[in-house]
N, C-alpha and C positions, 0 to 999 in steps of 0.2 A: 504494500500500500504506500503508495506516497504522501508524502503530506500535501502539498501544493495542491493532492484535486482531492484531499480529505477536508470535506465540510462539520465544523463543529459546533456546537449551539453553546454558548455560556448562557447562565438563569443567576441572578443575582440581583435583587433590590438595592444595591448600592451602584450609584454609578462609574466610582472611583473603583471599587472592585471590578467591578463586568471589565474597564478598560485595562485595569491590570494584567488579569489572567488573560485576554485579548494578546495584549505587547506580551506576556511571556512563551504564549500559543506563536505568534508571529515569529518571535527569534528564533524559534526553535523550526521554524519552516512553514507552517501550517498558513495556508493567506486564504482560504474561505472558512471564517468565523462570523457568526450572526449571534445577538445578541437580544434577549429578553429578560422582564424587568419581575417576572414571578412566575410559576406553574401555570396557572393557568394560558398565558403570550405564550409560554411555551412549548407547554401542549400543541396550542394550536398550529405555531411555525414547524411543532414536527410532526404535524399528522399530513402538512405540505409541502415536506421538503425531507430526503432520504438522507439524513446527520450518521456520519461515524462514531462519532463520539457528546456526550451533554454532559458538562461540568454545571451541577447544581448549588448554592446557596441551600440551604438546610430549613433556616428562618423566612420567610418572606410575606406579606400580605395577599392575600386570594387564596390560595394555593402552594405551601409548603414544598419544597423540595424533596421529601417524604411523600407525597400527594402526587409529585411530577412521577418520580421513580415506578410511584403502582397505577397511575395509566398508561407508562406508556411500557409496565409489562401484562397490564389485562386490558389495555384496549386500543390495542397497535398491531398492525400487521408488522412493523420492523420492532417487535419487542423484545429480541435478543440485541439489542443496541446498547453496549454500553456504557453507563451512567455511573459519574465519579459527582458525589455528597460530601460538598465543603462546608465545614461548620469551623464557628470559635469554641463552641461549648464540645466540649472533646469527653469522653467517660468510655471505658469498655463498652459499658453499657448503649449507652448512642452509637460506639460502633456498628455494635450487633444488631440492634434497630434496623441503621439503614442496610445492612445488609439483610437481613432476614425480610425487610420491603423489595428487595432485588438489586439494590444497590450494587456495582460489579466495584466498588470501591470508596476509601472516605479518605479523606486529604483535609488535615486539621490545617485552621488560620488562625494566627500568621501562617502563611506555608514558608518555608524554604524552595528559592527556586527552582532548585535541583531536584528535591522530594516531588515538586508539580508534576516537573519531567515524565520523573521515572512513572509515576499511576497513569500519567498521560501514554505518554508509549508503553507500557503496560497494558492500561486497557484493551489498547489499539493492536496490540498482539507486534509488537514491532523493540519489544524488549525482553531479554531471553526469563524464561522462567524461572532460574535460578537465581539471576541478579535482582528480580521481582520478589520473591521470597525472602531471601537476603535484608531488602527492605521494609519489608513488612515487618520480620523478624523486628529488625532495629527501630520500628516508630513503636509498635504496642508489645515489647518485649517477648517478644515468642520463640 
């Protein structure tokens, strides 16, 4: 997969965040990113458009990032799509949450820009499984 014609959705109620993770998506190769402001925008922008990847905000008004993650794995034709759940509020416990919602991963903020990376190409199947492990191991001690 390439990045350059890999389309990615950021969901964030912040708009200093959404541009953030945007420029760290850009550096890293990726130049179609489309942006929405809660679950619900972005629901709709991805039942219209085939996204490789949705970096979610956790928190948001309408529609929770939590909310995003379980429509668009019960009511999406592209519901194996996945969905990395960025929160501040960080707990094993909220990990497990948004993964058990279907989350394909959880990227605490502040993020380090490096950690973004790696869950980003991760996701995206474009980083090897062992060095993805590796990482996991080292953010929630495993």
């Amino acid at each position: 997969m390439e990045r350059n014609h890999t389309r990615v959705l950021v969901v964030d109620d912040d708009p200093l965040m959404r541009r953030l993770v945007s420029r760290v998506l850009k550096e890293q190769g990726f130049t179609s990113i489309d942006q929405a402001v809660d679950g619900l925008a972005a629901f709709s922008q991805f039942q219209r458009a085939p996204y490789a990847l949705v970096l979610t905000d956790w928190n948001m008004p309408n529609a929770s990032g939590i909310d995003l993650v379980q429509a668009i794995r019960t009511g999406s034709e592209r519901a194996q799509t996945p969905v990395l759940v960025l929160s501040g509020h960080v707990t094993s416990e909220r990990v497990q949450e948004a993964l058990a919602a279907g989350a394909t991963g959880f990227v605490a903020k502040p993020f380090e820009v490096g950690r973004l990376c790696e869950k980003v190409l991760g996701a995206l199947g474009l980083l090897s499984p062992v060095v993805a492990s590796a990482y996991e191991a080292r953010l929630f001690g495993r």
